[in-house]
TIMI-2910 file (N, C-alpha, C, CB; in pm, 1 decimal, decimal comma, always signed):
<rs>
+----------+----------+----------+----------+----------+----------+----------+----------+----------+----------+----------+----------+------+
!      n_x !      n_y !      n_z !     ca_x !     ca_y !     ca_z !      c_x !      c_y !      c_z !     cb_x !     cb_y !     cb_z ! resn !
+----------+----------+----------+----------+----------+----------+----------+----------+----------+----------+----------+----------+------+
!  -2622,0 !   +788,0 !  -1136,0 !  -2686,2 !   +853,7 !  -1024,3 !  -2585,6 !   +948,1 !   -958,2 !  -2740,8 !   +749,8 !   -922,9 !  Unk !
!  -2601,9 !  +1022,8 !   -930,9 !  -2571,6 !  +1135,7 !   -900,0 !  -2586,3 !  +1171,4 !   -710,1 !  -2665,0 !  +1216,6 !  -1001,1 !  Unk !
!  -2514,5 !  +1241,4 !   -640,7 !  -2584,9 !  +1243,7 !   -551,2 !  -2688,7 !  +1386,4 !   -488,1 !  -2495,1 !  +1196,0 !   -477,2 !  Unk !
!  -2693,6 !  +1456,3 !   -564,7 !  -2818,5 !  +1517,0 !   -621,2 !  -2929,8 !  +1445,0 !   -615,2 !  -2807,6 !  +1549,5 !   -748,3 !  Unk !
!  -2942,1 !  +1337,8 !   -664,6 !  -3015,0 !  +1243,2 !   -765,6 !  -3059,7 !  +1177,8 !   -617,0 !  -2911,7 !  +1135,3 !   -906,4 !  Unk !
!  -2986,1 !  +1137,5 !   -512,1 !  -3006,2 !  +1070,1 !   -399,9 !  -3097,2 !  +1133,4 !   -245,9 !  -2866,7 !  +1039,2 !   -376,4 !  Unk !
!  -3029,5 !  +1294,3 !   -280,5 !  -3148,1 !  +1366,8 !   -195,6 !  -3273,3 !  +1426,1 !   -172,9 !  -3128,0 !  +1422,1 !   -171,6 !  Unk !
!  -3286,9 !  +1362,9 !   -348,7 !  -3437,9 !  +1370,0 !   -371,9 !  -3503,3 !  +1272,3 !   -299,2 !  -3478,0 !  +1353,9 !   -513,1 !  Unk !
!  -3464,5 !  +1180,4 !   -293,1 !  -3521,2 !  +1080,6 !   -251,2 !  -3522,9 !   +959,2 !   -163,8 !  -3531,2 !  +1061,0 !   -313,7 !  Unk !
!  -3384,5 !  +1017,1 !    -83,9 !  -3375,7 !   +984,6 !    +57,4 !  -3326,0 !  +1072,5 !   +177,2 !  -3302,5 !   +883,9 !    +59,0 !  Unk !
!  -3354,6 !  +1028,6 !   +288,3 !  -3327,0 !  +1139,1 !   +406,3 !  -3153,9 !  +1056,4 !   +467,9 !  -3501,6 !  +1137,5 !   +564,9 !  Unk !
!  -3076,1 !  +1160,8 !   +398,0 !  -2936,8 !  +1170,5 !   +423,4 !  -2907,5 !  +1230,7 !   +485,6 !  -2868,1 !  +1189,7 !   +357,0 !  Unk !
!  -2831,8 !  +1117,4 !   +622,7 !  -2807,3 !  +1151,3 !   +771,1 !  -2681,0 !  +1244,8 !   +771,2 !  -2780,9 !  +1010,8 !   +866,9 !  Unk !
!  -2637,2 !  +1237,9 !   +694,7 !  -2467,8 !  +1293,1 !   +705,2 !  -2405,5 !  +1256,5 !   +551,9 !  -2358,1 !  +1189,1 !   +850,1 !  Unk !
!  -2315,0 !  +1351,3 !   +509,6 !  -2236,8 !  +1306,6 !   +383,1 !  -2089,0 !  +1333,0 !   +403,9 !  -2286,4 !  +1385,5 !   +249,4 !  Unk !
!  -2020,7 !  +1260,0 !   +387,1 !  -1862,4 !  +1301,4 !   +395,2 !  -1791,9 !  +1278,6 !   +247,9 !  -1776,1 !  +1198,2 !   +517,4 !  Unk !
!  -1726,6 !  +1335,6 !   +256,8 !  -1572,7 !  +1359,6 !   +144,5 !  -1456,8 !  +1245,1 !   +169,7 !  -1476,6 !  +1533,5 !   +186,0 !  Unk !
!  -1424,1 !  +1204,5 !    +85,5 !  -1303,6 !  +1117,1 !   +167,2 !  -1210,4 !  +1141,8 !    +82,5 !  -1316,9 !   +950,2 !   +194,6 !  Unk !
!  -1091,1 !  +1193,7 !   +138,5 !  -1012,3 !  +1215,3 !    +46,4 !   -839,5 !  +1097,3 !    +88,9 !  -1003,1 !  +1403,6 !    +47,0 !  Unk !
!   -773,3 !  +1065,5 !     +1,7 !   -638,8 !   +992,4 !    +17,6 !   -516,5 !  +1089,4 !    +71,9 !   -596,5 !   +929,7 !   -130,9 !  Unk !
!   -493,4 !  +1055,7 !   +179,6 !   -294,1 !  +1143,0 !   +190,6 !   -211,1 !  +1013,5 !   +173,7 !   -225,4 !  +1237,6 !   +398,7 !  Unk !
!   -134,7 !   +997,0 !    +51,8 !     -6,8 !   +901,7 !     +7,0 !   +111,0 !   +996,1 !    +53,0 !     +3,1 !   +861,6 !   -179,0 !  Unk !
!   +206,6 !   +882,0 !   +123,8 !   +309,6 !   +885,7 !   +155,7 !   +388,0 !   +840,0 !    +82,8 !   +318,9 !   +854,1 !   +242,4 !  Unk !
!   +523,0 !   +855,0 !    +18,5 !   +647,6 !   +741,8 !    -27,1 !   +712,2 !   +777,1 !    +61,3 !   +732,5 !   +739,9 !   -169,0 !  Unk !
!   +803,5 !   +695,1 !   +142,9 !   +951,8 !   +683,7 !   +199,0 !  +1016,8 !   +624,3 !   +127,3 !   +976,6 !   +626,2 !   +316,5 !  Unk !
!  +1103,9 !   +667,3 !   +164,1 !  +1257,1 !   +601,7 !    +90,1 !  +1341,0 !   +582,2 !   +264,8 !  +1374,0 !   +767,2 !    -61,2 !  Unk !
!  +1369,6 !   +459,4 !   +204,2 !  +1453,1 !   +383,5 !   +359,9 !  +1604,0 !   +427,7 !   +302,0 !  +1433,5 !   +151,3 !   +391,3 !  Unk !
!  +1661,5 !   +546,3 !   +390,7 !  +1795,3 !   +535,9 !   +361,2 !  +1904,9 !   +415,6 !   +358,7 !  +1832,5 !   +611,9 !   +432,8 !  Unk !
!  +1881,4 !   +347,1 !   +474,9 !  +1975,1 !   +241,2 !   +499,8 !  +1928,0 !   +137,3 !   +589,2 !  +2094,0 !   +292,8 !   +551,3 !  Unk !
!  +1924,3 !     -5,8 !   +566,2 !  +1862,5 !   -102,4 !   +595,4 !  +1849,7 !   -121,7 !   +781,5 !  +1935,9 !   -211,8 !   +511,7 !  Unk !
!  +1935,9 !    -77,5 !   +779,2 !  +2014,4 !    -67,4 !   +934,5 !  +1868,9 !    +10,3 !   +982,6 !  +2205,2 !    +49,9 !   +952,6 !  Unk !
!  +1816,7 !   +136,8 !   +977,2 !  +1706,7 !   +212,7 !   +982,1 !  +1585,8 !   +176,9 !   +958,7 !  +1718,8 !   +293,6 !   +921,1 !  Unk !
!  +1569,4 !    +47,8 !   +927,9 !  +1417,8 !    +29,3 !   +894,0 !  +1351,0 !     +8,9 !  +1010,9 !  +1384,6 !    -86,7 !   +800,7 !  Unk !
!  +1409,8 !    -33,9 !  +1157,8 !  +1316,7 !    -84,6 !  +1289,0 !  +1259,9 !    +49,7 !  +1338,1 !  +1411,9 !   -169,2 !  +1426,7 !  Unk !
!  +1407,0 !   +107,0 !  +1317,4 !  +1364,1 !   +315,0 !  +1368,3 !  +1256,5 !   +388,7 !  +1297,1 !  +1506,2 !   +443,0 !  +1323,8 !  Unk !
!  +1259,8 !   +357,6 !  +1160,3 !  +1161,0 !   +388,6 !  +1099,9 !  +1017,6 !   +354,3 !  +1131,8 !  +1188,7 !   +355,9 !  +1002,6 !  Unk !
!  +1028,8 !   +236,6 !  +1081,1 !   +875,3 !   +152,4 !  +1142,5 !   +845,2 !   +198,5 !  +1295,0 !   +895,8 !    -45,9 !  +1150,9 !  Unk !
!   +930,1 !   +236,4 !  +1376,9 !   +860,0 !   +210,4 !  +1513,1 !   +835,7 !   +415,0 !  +1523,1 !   +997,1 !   +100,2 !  +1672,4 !  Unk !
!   +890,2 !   +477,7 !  +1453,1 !   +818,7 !   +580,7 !  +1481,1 !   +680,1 !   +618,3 !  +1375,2 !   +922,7 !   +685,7 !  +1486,8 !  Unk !
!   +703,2 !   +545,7 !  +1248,6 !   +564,8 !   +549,4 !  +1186,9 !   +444,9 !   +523,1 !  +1299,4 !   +557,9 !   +431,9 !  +1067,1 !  Unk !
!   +475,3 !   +393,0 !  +1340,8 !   +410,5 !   +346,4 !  +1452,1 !   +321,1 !   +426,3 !  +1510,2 !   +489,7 !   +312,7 !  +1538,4 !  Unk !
!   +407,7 !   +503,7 !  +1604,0 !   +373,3 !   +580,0 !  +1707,6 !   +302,3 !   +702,8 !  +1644,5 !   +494,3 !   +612,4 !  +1793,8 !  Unk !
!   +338,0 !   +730,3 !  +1538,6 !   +250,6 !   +884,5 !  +1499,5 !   +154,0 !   +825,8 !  +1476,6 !   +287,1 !   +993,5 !  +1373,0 !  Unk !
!    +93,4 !   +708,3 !  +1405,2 !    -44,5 !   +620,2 !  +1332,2 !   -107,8 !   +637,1 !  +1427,0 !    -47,1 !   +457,9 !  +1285,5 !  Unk !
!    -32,6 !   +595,3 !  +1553,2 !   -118,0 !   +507,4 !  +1689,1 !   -161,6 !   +641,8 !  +1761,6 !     +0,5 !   +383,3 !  +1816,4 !  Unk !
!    -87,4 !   +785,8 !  +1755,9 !   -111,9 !   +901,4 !  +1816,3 !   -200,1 !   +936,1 !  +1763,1 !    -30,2 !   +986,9 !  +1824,9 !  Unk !
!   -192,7 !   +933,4 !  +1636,0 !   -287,7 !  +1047,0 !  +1539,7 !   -464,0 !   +962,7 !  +1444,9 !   -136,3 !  +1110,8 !  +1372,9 !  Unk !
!   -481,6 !   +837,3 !  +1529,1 !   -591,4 !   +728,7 !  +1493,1 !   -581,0 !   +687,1 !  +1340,0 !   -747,5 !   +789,7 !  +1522,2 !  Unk !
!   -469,9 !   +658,4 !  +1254,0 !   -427,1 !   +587,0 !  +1142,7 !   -523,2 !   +564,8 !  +1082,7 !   -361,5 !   +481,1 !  +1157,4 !  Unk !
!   -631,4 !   +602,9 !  +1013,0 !   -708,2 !   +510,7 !   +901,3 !   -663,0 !   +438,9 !   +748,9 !   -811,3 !   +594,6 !   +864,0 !  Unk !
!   -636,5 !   +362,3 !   +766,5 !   -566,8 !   +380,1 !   +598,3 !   -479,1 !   +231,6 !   +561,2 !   -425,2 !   +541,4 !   +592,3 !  Unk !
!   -377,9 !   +209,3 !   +462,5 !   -313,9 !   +144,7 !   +470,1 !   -135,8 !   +158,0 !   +532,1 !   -349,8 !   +116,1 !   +368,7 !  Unk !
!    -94,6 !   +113,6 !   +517,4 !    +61,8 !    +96,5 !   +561,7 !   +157,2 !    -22,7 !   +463,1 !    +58,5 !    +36,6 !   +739,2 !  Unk !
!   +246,2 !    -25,1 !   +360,9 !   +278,4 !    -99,1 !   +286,3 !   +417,0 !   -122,4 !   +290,7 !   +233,9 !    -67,4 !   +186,1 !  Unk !
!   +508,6 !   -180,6 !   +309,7 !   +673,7 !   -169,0 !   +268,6 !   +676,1 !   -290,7 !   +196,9 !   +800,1 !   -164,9 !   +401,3 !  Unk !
!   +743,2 !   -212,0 !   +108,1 !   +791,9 !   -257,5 !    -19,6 !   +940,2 !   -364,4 !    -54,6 !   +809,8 !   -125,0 !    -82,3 !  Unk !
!   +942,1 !   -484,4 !    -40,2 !  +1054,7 !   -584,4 !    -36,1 !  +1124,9 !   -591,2 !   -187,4 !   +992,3 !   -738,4 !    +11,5 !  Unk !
!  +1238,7 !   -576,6 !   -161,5 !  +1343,3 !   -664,6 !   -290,5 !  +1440,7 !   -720,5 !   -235,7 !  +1420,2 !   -577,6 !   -409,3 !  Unk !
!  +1442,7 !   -840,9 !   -296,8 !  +1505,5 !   -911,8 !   -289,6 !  +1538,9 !   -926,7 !   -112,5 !  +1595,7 !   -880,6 !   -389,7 !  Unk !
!  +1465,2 !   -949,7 !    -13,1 !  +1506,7 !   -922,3 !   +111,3 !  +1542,7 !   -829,0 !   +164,3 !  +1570,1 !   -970,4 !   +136,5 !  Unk !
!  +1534,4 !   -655,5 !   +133,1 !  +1547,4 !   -592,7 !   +200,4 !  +1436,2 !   -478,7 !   +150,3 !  +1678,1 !   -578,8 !   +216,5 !  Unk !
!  +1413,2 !   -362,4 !   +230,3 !  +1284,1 !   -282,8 !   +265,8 !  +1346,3 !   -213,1 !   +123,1 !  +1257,8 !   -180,9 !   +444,5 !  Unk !
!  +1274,9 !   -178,6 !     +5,3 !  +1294,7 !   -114,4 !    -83,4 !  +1190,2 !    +15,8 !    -35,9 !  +1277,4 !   -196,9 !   -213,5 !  Unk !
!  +1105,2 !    +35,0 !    +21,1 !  +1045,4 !   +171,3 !    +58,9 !   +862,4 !   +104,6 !   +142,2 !  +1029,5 !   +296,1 !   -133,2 !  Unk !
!   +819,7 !   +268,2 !   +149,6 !   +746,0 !   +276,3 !   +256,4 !   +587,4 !   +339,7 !   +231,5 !   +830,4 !   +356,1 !   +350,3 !  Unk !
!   +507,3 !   +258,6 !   +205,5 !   +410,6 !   +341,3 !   +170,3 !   +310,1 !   +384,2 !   +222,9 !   +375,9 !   +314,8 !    +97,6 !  Unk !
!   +236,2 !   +501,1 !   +295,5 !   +113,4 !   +509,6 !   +368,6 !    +10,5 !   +557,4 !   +296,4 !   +123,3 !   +584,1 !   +478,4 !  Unk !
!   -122,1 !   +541,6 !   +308,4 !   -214,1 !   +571,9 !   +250,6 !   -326,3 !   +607,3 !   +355,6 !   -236,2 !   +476,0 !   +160,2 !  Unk !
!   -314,9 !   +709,6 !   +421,7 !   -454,4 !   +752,9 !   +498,3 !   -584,6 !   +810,9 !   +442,6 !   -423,2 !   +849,6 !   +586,3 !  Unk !
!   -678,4 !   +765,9 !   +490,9 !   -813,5 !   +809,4 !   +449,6 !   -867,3 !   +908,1 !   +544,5 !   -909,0 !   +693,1 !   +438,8 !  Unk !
!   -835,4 !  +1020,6 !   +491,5 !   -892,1 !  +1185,2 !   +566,9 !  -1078,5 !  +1195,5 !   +531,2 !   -784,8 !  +1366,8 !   +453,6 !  Unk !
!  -1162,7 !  +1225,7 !   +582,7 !  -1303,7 !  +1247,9 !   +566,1 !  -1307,2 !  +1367,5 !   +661,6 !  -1405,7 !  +1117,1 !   +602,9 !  Unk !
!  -1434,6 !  +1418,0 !   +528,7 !  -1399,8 !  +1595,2 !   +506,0 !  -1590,2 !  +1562,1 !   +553,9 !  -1322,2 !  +1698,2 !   +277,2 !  Unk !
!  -1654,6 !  +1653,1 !   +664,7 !  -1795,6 !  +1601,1 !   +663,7 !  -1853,0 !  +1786,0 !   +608,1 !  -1862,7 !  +1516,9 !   +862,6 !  Unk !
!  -1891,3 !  +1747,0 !   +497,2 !  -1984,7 !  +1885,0 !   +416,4 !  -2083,5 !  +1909,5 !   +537,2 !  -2093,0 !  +1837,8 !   +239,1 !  Unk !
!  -2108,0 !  +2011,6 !   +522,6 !  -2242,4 !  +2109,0 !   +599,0 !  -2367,0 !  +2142,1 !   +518,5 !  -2191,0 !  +2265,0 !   +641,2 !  Unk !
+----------+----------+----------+----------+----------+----------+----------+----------+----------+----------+----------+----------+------+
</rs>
């Protein structure tokens, strides 16, 4: 099915796009990971975050940083 296939035959209120923005960080130095995290933080919390947030452990320390926001694009 298609969504072609869907406006034949239902009344579709709205359609959006959703597209992924991936992040990698790389944590320079372990010492930096609170600074890090707490300004990720604040941009998520500024900018309404949809998405995931991941850091990556070895062996006990932050091997990196991953974000995954979900952007929605609404077609006309």
């Amino acid at each position: 099915m298609t969504p072609e296939d869907i406006h034949s035959d239902v009344d579709i209120m709205k359609t959006e796009r959703i597209e992924t923005l991936r992040q990698a960080i790389r944590v320079p130095e372990q010492l930096s990971v609170p600074r890090v995290l707490e300004a990720m933080w604040a941009v998520m919390r500024k900018g309404k975050f949809t998405g995931h947030f991941t850091v990556h452990m070895n062996q006990g320390g932050v091997k990196g940083i991953v974000t995954e926001q979900l952007i929605s694009k609404i077609d006309s």
